[in-house]
C-alpha positions as MATLAB code, in Angstrom:
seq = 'XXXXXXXXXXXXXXXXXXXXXXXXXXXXXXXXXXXXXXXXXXXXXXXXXXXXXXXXXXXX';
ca = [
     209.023  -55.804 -129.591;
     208.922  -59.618 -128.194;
     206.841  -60.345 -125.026;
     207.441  -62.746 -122.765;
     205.055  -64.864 -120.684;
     205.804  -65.771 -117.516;
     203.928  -68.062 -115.262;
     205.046  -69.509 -111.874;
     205.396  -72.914 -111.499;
     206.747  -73.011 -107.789;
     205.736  -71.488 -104.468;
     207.206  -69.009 -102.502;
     206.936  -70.501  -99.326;
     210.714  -71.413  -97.648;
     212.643  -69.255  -99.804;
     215.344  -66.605  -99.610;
     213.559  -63.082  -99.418;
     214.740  -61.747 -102.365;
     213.074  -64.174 -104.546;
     210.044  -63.666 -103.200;
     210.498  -60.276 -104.007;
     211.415  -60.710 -106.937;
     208.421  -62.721 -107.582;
     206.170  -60.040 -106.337;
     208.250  -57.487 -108.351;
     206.999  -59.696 -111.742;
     203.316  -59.408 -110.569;
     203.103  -63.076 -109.755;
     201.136  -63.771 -106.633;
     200.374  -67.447 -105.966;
     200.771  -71.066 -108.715;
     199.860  -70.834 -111.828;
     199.519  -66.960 -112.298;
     200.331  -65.729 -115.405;
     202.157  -62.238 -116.922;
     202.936  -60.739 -119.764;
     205.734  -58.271 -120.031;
     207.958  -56.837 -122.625;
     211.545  -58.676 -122.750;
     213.670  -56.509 -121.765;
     217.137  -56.894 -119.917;
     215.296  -55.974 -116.275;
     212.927  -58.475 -116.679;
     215.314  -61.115 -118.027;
     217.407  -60.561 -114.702;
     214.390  -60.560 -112.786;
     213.514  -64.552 -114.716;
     217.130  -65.221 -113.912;
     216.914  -65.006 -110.397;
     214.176  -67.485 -110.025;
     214.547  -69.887 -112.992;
     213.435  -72.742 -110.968;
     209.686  -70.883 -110.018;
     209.094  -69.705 -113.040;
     208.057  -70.784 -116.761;
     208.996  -68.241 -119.600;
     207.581  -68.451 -123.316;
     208.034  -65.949 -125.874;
     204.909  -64.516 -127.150;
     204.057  -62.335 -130.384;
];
């Protein structure tokens, strides 16, 4: 199955509550922290909600 890397590009400070959950939901804790997590439809809504702090590649 694909896996997606995710790494956070923008800061949490100043925004809405849920996206900072959401950001600690994904493991992400400050700039420039990086994930790896299987691409699946949670996670993709998860991305969705924060396109703007986050950079997503697909990884093998």
């Amino acid at each position: 199955m694909a896996r997606l890397k995710i790494t956070q590009t923008g800061s949490r400070i100043g925004r809405k509550p849920n996206q900072r959950e959401t950001l600690r939901s994904l493991g992400l804790k400050r700039i420039h922290d990086v994930v790896v997590k299987e691409d699946r439809p949670e996670i993709r809504g998860m991305v969705a909600t924060v396109p703007h702090l986050v950079a997503v590649e697909e990884v093998e």
